[in-house]
N, C-alpha and C positions, 0 to 999 in steps of 0.2 A: 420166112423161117426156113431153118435150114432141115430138109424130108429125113436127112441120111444119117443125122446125130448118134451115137452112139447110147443104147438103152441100158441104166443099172441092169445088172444082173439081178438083181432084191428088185427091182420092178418087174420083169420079165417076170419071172417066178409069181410073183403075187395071183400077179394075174393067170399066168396058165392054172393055179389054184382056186382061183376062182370062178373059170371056167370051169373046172370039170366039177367044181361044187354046185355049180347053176346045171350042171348036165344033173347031174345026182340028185337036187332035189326036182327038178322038171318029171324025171322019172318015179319018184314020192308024191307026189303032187299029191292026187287024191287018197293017201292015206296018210296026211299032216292033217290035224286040226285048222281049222280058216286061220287061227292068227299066224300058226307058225310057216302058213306056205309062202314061198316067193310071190314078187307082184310080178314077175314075169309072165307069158301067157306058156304055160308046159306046151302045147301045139305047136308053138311055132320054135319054140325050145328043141323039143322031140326033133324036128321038121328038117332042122339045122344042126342036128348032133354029129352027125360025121366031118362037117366040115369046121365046127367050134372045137372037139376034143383034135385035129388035126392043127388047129390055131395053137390049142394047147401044148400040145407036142412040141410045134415049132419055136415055143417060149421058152419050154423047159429046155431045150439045145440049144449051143453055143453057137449055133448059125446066128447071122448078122440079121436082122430085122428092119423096115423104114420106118422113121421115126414118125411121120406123118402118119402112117397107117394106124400105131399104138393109141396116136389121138384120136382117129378114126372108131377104134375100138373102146377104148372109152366110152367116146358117145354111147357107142350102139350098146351096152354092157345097161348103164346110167341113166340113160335119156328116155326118160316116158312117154313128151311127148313127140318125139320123132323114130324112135328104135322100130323096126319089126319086132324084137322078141318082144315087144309089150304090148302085140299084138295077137287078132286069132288068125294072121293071113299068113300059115305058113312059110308059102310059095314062094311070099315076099320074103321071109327071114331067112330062107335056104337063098335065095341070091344076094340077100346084102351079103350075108357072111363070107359066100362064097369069093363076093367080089372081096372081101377086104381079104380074104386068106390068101389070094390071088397077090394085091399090095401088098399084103406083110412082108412076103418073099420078095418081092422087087427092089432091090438096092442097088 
């Protein structure tokens, strides 16, 4: 598969929106009712906000992106049982993210 494919802009967008909604309610967390909170872990959310709303950022502009990384991110957004953010180990979600914000930029 080819890393360096060219991203809709209506995809990119989504997702930076969806990001900073996963920032937004992480920081809600304890004043939502149980059904209405993410099943994300807000800690390791929190842990990883400066470099997720910097992912954001870089979606919402017309800078170029790798396509592999977007897949990348997906998972880690999605994926229960593999993501750090659906975890309580912070530490860990401040370096995957880090690493993928690292990929995104790399084309």
């Amino acid at each position: 598969m080819d890393g360096f494919r060219t991203i809709a802009c209506m995809n990119r967008n989504s997702y930076a929106k969806s990001i900073s909604r996963l920032v937004d309610s992480a920081e809600k967390y304890y004043t939502v009712l149980p059904p209405y909170r993410i099943i994300h872990r807000p800690e390791a959310v929190l842990a990883a906000k400066p470099e997720l709303l910097e992912i954001s950022k870089t979606l919402a502009s017309t800078s170029p992106v790798n396509a592999k990384a977007m897949e990348d991110l997906k998972e880690l957004l999605t994926d229960g049982s593999t993501s750090p953010l659906f975890r309580k180990d912070g530490v860990a979600a401040k370096k995957a993210v880090a690493e993928l914000r690292k990929e995104l930029t790399t084309v």
